[in-house]
PDB file of the backbone (N, CA, C, O) and the ligand in Angstrom, with CONECT records:
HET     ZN  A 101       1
ATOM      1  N   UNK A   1      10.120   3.842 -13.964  1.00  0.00           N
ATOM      2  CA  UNK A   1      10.920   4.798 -13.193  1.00  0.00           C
ATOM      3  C   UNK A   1      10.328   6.203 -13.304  1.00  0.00           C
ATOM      4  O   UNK A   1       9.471   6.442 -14.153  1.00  0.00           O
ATOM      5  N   UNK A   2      10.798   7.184 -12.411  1.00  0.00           N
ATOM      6  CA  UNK A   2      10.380   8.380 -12.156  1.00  0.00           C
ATOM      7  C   UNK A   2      10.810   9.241 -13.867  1.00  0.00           C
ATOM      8  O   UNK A   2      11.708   8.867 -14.621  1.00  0.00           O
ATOM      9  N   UNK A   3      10.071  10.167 -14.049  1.00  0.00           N
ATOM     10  CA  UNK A   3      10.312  10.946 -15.176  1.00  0.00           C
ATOM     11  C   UNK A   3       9.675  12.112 -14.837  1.00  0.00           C
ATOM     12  O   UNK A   3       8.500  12.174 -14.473  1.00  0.00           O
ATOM     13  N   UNK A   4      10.619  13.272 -14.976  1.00  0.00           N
ATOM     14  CA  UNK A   4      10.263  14.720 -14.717  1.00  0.00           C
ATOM     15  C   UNK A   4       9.486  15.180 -16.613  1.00  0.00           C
ATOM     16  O   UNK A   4      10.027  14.902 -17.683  1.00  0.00           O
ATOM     17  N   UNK A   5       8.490  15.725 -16.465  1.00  0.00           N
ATOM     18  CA  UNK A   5       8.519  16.568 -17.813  1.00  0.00           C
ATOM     19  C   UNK A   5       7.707  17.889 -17.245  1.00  0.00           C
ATOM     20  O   UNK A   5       7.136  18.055 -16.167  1.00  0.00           O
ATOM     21  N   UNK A   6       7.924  19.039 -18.731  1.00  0.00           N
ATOM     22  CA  UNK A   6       7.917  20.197 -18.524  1.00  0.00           C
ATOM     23  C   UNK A   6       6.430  20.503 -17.899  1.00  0.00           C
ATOM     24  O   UNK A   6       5.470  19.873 -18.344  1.00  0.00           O
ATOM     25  N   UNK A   7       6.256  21.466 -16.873  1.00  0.00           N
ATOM     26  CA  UNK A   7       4.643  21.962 -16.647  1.00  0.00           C
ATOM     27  C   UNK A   7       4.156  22.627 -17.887  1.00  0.00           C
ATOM     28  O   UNK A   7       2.976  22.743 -18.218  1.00  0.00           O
ATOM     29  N   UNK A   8       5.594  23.210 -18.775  1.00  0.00           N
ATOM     30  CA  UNK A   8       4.440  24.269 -19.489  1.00  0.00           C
ATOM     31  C   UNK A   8       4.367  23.893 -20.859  1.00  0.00           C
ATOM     32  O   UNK A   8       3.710  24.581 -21.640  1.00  0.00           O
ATOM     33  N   UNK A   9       5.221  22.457 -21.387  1.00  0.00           N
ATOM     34  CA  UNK A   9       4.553  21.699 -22.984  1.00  0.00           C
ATOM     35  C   UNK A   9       4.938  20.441 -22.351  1.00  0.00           C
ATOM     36  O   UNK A   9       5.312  19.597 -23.165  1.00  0.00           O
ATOM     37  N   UNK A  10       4.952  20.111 -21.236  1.00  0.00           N
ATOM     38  CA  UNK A  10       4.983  18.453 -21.059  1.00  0.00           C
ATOM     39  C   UNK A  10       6.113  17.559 -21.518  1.00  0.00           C
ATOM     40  O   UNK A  10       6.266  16.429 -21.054  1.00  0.00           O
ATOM     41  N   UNK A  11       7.159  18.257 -22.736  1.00  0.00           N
ATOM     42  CA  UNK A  11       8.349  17.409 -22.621  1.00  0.00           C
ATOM     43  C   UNK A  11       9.358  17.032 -21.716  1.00  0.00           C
ATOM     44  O   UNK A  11       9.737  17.615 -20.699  1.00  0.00           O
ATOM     45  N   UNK A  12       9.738  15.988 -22.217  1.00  0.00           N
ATOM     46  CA  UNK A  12      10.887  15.261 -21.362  1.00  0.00           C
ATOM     47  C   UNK A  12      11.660  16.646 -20.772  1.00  0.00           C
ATOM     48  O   UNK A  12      11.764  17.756 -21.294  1.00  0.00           O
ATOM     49  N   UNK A  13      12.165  16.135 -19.468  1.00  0.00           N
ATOM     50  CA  UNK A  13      13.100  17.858 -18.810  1.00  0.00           C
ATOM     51  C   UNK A  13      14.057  16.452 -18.172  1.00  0.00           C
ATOM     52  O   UNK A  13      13.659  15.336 -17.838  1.00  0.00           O
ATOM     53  N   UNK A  14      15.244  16.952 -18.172  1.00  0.00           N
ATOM     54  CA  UNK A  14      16.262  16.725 -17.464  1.00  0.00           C
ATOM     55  C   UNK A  14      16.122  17.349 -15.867  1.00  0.00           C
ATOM     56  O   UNK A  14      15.524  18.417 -15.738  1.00  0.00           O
ATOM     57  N   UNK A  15      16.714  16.624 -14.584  1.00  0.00           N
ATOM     58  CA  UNK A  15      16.787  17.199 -13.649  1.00  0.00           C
ATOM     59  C   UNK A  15      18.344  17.547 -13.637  1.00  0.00           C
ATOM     60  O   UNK A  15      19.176  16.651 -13.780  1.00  0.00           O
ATOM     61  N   UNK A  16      18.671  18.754 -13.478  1.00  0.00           N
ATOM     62  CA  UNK A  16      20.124  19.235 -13.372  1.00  0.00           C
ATOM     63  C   UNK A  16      20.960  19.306 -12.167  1.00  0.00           C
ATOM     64  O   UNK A  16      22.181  19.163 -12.098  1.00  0.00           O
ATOM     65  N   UNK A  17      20.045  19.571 -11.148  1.00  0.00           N
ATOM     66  CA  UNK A  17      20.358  19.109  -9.552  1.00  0.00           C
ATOM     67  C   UNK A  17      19.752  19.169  -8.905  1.00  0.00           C
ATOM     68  O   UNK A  17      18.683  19.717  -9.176  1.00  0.00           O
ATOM     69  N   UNK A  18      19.974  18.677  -7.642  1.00  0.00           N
ATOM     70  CA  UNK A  18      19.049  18.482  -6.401  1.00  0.00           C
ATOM     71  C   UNK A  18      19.692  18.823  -5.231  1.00  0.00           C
ATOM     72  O   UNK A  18      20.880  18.658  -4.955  1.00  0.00           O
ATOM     73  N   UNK A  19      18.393  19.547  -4.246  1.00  0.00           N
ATOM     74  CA  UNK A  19      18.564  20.170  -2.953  1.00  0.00           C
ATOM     75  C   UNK A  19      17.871  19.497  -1.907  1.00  0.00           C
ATOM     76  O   UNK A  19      16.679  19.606  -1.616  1.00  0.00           O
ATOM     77  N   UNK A  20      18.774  18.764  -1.354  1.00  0.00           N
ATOM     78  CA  UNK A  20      18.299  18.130   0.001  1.00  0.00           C
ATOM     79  C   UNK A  20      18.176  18.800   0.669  1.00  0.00           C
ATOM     80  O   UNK A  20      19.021  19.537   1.177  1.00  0.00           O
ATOM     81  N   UNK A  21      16.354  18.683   0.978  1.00  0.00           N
ATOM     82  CA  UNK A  21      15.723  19.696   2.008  1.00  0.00           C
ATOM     83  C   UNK A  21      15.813  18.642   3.270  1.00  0.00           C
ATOM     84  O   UNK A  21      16.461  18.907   4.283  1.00  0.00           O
ATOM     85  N   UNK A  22      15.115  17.468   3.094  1.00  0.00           N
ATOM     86  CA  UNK A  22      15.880  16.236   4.540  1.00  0.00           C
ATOM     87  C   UNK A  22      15.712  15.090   3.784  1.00  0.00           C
ATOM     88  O   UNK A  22      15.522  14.860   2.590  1.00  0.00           O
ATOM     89  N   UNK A  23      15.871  14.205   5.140  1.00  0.00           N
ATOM     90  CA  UNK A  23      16.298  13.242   4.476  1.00  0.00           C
ATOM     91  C   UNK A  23      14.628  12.293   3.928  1.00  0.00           C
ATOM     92  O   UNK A  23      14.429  11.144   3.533  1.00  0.00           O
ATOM     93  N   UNK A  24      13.808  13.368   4.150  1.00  0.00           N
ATOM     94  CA  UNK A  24      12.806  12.561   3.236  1.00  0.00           C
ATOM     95  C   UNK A  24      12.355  13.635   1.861  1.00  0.00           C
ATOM     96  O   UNK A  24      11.544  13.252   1.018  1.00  0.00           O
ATOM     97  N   UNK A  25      12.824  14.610   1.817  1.00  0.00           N
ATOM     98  CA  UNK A  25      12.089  15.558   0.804  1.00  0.00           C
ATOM     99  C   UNK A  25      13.664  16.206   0.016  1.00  0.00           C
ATOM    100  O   UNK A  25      14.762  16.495   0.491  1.00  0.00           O
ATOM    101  N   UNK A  26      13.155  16.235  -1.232  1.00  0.00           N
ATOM    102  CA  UNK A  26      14.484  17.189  -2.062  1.00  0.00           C
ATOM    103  C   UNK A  26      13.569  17.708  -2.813  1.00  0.00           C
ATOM    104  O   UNK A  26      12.456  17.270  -3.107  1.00  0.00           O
ATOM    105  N   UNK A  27      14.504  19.408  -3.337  1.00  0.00           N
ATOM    106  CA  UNK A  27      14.168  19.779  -4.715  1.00  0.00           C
ATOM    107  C   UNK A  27      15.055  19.247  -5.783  1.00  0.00           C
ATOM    108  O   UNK A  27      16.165  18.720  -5.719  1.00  0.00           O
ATOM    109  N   UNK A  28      14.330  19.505  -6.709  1.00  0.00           N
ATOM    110  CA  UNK A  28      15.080  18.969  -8.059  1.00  0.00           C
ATOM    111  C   UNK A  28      14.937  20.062  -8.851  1.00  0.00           C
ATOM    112  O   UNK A  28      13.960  20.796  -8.702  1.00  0.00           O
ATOM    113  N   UNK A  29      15.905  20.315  -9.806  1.00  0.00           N
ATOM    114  CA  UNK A  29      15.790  21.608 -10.286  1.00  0.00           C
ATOM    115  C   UNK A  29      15.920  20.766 -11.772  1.00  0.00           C
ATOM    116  O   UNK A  29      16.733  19.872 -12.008  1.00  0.00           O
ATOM    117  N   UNK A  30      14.825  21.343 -12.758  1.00  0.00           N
ATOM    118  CA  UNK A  30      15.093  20.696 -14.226  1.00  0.00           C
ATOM    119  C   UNK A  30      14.740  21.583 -14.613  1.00  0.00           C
ATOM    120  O   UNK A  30      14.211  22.592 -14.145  1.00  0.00           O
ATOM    121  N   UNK A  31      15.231  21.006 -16.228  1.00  0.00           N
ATOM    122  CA  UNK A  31      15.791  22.019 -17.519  1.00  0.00           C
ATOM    123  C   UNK A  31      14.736  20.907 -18.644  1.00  0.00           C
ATOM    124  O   UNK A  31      14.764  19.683 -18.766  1.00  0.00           O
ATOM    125  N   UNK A  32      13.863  21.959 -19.334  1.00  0.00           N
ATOM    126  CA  UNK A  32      12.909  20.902 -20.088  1.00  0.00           C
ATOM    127  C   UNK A  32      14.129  21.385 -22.015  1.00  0.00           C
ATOM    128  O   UNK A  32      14.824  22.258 -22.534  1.00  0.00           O
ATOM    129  N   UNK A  33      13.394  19.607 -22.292  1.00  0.00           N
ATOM    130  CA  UNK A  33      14.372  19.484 -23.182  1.00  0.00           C
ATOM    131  C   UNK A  33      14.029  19.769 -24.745  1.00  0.00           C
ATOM    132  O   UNK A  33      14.657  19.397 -25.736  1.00  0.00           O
ATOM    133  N   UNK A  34      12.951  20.469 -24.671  1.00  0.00           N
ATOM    134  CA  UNK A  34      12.090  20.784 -25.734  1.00  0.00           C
ATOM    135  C   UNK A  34      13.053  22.977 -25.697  1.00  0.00           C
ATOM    136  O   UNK A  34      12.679  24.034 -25.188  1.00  0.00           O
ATOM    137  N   UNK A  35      14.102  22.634 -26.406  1.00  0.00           N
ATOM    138  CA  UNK A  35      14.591  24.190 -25.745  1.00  0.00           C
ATOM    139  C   UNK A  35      14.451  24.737 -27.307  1.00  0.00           C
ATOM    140  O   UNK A  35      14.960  25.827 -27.568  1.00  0.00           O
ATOM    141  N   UNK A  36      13.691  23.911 -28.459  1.00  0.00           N
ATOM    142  CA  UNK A  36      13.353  25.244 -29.165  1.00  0.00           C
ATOM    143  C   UNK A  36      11.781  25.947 -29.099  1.00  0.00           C
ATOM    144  O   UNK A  36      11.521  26.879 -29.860  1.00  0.00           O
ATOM    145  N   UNK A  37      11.041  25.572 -28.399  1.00  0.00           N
ATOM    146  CA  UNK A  37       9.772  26.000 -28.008  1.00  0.00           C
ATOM    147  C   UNK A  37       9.414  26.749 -26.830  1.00  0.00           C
ATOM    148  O   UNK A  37       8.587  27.636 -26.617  1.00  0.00           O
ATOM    149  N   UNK A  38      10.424  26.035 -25.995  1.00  0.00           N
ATOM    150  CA  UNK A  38      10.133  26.085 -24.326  1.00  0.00           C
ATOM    151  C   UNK A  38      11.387  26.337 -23.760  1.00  0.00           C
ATOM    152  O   UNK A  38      11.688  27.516 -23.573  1.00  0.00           O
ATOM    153  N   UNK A  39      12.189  25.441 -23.445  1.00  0.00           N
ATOM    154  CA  UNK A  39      13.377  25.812 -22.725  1.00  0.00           C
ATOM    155  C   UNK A  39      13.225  25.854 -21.271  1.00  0.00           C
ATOM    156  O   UNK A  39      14.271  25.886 -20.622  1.00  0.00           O
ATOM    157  N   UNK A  40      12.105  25.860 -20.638  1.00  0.00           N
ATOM    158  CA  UNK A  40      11.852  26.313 -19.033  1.00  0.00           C
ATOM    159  C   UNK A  40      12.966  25.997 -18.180  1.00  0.00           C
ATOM    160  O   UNK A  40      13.782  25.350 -18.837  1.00  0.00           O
ATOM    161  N   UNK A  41      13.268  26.140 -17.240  1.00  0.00           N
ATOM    162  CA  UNK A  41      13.738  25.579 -16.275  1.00  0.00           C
ATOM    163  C   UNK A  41      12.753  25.806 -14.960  1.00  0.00           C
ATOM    164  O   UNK A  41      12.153  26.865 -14.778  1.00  0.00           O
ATOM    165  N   UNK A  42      12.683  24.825 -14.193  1.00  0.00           N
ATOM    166  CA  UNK A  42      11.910  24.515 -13.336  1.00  0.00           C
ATOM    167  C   UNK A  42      12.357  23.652 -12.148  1.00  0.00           C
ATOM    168  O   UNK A  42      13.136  22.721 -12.353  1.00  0.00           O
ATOM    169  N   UNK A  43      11.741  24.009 -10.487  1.00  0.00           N
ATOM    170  CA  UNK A  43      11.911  23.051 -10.033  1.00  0.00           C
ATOM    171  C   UNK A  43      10.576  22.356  -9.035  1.00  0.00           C
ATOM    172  O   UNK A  43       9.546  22.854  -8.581  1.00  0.00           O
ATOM    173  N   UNK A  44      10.993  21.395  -8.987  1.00  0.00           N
ATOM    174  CA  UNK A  44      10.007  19.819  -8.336  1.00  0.00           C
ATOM    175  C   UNK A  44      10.518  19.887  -7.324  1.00  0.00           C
ATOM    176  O   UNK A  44      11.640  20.360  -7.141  1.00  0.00           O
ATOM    177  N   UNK A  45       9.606  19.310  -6.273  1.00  0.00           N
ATOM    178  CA  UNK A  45       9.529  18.628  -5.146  1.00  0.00           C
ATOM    179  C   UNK A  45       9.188  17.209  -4.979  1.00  0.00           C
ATOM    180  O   UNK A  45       8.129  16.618  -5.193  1.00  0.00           O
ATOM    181  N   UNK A  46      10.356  16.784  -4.536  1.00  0.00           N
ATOM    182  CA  UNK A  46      10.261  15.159  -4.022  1.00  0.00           C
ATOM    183  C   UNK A  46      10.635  14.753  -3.341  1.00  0.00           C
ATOM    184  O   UNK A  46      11.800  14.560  -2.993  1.00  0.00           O
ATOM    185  N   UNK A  47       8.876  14.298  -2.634  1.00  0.00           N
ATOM    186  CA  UNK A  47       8.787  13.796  -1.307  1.00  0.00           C
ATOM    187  C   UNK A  47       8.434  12.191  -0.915  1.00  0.00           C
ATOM    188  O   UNK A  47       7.834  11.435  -1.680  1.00  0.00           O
ATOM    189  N   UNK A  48       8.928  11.815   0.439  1.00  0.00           N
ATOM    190  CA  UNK A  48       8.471  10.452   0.815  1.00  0.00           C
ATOM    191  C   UNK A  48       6.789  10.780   1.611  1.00  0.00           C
ATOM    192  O   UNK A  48       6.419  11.525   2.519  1.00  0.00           O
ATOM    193  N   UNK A  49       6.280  10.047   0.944  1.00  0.00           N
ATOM    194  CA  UNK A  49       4.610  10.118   1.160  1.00  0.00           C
ATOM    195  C   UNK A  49       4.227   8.906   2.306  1.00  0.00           C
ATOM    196  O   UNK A  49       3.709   9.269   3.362  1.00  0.00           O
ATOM    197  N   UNK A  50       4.401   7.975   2.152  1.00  0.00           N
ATOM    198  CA  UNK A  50       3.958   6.869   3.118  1.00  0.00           C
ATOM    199  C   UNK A  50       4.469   5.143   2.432  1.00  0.00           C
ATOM    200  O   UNK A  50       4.965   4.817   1.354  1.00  0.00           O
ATOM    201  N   UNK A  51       4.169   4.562   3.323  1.00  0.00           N
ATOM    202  CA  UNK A  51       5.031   2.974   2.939  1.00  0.00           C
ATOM    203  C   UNK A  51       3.812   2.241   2.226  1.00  0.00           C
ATOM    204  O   UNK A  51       2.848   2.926   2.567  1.00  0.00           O
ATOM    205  N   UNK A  52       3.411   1.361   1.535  1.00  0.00           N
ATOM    206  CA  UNK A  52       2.744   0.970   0.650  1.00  0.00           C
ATOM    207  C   UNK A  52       2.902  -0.839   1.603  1.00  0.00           C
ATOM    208  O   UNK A  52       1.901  -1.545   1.722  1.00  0.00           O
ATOM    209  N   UNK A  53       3.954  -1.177   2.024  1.00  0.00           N
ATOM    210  CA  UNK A  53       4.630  -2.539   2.868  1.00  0.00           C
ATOM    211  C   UNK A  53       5.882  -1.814   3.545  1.00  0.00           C
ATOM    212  O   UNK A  53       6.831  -1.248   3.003  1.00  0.00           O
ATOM    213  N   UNK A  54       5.542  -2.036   5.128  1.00  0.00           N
ATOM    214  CA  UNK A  54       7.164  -1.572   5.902  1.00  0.00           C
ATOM    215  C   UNK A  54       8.360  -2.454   5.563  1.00  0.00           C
ATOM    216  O   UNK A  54       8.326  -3.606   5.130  1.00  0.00           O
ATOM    217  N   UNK A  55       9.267  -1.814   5.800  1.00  0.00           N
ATOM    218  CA  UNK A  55      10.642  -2.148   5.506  1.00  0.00           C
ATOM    219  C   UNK A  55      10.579  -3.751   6.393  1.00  0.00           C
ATOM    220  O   UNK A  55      10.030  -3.870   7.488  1.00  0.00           O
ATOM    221  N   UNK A  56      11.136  -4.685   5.783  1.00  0.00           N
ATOM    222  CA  UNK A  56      11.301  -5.886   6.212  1.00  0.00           C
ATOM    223  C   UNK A  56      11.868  -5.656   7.943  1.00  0.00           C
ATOM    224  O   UNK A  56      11.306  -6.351   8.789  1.00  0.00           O
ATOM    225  N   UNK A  57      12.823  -4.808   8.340  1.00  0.00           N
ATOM    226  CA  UNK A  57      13.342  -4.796   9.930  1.00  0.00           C
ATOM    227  C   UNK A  57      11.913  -4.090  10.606  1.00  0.00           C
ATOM    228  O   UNK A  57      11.268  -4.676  11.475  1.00  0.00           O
ATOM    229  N   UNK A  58      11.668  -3.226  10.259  1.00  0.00           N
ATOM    230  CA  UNK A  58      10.338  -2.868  11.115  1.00  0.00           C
ATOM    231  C   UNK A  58       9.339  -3.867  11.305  1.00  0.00           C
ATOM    232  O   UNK A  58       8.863  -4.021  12.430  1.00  0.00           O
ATOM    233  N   UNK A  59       8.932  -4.623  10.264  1.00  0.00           N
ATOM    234  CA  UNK A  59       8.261  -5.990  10.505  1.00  0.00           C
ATOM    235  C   UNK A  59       8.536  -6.757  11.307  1.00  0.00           C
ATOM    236  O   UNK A  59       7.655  -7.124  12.084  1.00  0.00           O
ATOM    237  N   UNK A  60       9.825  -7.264  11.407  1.00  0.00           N
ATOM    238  CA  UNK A  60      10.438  -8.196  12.370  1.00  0.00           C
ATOM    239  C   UNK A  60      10.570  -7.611  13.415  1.00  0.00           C
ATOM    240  O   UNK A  60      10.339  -8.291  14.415  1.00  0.00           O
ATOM    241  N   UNK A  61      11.028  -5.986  13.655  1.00  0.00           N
ATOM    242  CA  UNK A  61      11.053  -5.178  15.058  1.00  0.00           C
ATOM    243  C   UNK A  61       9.534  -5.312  15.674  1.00  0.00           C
ATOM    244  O   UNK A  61       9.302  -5.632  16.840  1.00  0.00           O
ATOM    245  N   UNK A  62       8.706  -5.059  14.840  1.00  0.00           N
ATOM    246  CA  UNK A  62       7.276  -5.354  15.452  1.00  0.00           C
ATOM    247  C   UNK A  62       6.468  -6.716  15.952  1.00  0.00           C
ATOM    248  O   UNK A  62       5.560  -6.838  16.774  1.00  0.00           O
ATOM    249  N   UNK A  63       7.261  -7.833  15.012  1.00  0.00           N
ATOM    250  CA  UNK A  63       6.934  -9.132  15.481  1.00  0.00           C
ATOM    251  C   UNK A  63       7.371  -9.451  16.832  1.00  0.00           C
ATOM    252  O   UNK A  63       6.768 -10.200  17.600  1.00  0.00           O
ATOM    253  N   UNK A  64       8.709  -8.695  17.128  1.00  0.00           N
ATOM    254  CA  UNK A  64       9.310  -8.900  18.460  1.00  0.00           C
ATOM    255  C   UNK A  64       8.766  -8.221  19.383  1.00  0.00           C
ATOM    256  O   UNK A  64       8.637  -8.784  20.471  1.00  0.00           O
ATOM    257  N   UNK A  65       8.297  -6.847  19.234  1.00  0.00           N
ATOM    258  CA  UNK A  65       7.547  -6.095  20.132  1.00  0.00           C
ATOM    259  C   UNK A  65       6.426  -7.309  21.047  1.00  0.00           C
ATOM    260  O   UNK A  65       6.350  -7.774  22.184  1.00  0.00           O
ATOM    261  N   UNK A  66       5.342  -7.482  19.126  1.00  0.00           N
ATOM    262  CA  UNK A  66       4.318  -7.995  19.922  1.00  0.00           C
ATOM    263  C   UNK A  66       4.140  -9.420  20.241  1.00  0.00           C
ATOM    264  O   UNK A  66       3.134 -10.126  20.307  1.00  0.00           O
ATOM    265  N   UNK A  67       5.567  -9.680  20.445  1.00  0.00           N
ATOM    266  CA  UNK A  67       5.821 -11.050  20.880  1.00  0.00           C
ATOM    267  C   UNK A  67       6.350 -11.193  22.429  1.00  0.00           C
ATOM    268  O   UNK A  67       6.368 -12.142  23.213  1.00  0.00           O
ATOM    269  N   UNK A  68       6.675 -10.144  22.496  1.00  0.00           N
ATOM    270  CA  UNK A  68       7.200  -9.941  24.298  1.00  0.00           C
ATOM    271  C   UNK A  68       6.357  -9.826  24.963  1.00  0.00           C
ATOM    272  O   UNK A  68       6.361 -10.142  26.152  1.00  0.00           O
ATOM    273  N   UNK A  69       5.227  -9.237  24.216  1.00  0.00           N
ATOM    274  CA  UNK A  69       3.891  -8.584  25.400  1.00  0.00           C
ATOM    275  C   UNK A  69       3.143  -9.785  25.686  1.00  0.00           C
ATOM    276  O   UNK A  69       2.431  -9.869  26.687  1.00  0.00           O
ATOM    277  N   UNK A  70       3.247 -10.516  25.028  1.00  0.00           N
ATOM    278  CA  UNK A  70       2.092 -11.827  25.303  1.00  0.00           C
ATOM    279  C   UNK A  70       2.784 -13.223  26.681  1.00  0.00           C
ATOM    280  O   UNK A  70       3.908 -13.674  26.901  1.00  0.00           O
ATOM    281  N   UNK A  71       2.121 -13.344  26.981  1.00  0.00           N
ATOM    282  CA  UNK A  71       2.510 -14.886  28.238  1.00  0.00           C
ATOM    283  C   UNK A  71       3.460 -15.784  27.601  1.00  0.00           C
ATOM    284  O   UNK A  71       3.519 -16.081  26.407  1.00  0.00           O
ATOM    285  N   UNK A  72       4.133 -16.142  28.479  1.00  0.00           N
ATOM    286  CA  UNK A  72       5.388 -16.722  27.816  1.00  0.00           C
ATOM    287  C   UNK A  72       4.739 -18.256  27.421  1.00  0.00           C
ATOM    288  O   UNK A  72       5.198 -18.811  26.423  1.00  0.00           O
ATOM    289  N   UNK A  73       3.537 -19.019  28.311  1.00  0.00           N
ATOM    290  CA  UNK A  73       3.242 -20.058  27.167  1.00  0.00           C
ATOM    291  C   UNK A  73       2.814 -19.512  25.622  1.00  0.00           C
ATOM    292  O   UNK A  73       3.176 -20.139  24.626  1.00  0.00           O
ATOM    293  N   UNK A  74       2.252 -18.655  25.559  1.00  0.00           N
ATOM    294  CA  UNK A  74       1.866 -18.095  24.443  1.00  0.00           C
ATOM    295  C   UNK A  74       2.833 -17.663  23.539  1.00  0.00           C
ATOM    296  O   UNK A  74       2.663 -17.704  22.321  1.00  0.00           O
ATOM    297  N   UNK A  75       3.787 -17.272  24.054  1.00  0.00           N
ATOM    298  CA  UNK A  75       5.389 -17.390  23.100  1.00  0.00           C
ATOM    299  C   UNK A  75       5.795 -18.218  22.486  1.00  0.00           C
ATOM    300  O   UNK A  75       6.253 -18.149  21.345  1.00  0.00           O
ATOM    301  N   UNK A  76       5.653 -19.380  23.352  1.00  0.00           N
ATOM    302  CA  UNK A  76       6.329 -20.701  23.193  1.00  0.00           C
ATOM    303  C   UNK A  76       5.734 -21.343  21.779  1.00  0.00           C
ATOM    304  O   UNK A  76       6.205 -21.708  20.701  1.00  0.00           O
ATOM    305  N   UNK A  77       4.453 -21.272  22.395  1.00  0.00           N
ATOM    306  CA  UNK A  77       3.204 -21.611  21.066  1.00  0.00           C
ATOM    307  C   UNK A  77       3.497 -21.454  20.322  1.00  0.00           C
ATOM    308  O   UNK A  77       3.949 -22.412  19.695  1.00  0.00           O
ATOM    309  N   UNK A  78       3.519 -19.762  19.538  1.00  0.00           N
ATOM    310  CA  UNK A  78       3.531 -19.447  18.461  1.00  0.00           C
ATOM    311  C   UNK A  78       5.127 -19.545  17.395  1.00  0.00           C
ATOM    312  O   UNK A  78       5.343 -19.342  16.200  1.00  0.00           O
ATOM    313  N   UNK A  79       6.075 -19.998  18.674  1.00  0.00           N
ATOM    314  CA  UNK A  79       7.567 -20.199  18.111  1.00  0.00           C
ATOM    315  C   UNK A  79       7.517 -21.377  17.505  1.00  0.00           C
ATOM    316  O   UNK A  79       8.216 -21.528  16.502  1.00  0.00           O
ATOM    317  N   UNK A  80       6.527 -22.668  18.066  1.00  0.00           N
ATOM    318  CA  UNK A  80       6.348 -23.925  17.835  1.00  0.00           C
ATOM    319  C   UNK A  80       5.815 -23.884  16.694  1.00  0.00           C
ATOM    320  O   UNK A  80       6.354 -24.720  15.969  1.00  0.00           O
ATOM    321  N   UNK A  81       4.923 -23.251  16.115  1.00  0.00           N
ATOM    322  CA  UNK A  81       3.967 -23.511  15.175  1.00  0.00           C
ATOM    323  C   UNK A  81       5.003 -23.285  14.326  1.00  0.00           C
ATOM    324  O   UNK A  81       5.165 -24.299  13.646  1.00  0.00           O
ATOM    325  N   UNK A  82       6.011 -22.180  13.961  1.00  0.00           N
ATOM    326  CA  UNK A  82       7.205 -21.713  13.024  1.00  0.00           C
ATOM    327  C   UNK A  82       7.777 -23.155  12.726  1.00  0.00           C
ATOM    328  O   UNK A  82       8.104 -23.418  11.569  1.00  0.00           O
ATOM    329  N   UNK A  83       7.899 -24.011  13.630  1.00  0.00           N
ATOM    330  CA  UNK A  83       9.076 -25.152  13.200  1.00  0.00           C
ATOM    331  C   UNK A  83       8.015 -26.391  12.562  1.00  0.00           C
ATOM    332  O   UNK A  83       8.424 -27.532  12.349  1.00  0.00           O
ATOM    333  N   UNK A  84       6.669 -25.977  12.314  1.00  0.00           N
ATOM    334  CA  UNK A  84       6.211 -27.413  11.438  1.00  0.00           C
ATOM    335  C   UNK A  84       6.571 -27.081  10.310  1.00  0.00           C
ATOM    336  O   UNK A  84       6.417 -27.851   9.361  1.00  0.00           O
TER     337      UNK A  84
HETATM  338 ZN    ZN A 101       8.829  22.835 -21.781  1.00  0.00          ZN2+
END
């Protein structure tokens, strides 16, 4: 799992809250937990970067896309092959 620590000694920091900038990016505002050395408070940005595997409905939305575009024997085909 995700773990914030301090920029300026690297300990563990608590995030204390977060500011939804949208619905793909927030700040996070943390408090590092090393507060007899450091104490910082600080905040992060966290963002959605890109999909690694699309969401299972986009897959299937796209199977359907590029299943309409093709000749309907060619539909048929590839529906057939699903049921061996
Ligand atoms: Zn610190």
């Amino acid at each position: 799992m995700a773990r914030v620590n301090c920029p300026n000694c690297e300990a563990k920091a608590v995030v204390t809250s977060r500011e939804v900038q949208s619905t793909h990016a927030s700040h996070l505002y943390c408090s590092c937990t090393n507060s007899k050395e450091c104490g910082a408070t600080f905040r992060v940005t966290l963002g959605f970067d890109h999909y690694m595997n699309p969401p299972l409905i986009t897959t299937a939305q796209m199977a359907a896309a590029l299943l309409k575009n093709l000749p309907r024997e060619q539909q048929l085909e590839l529906l057939d092959m699903n049921q061996l």
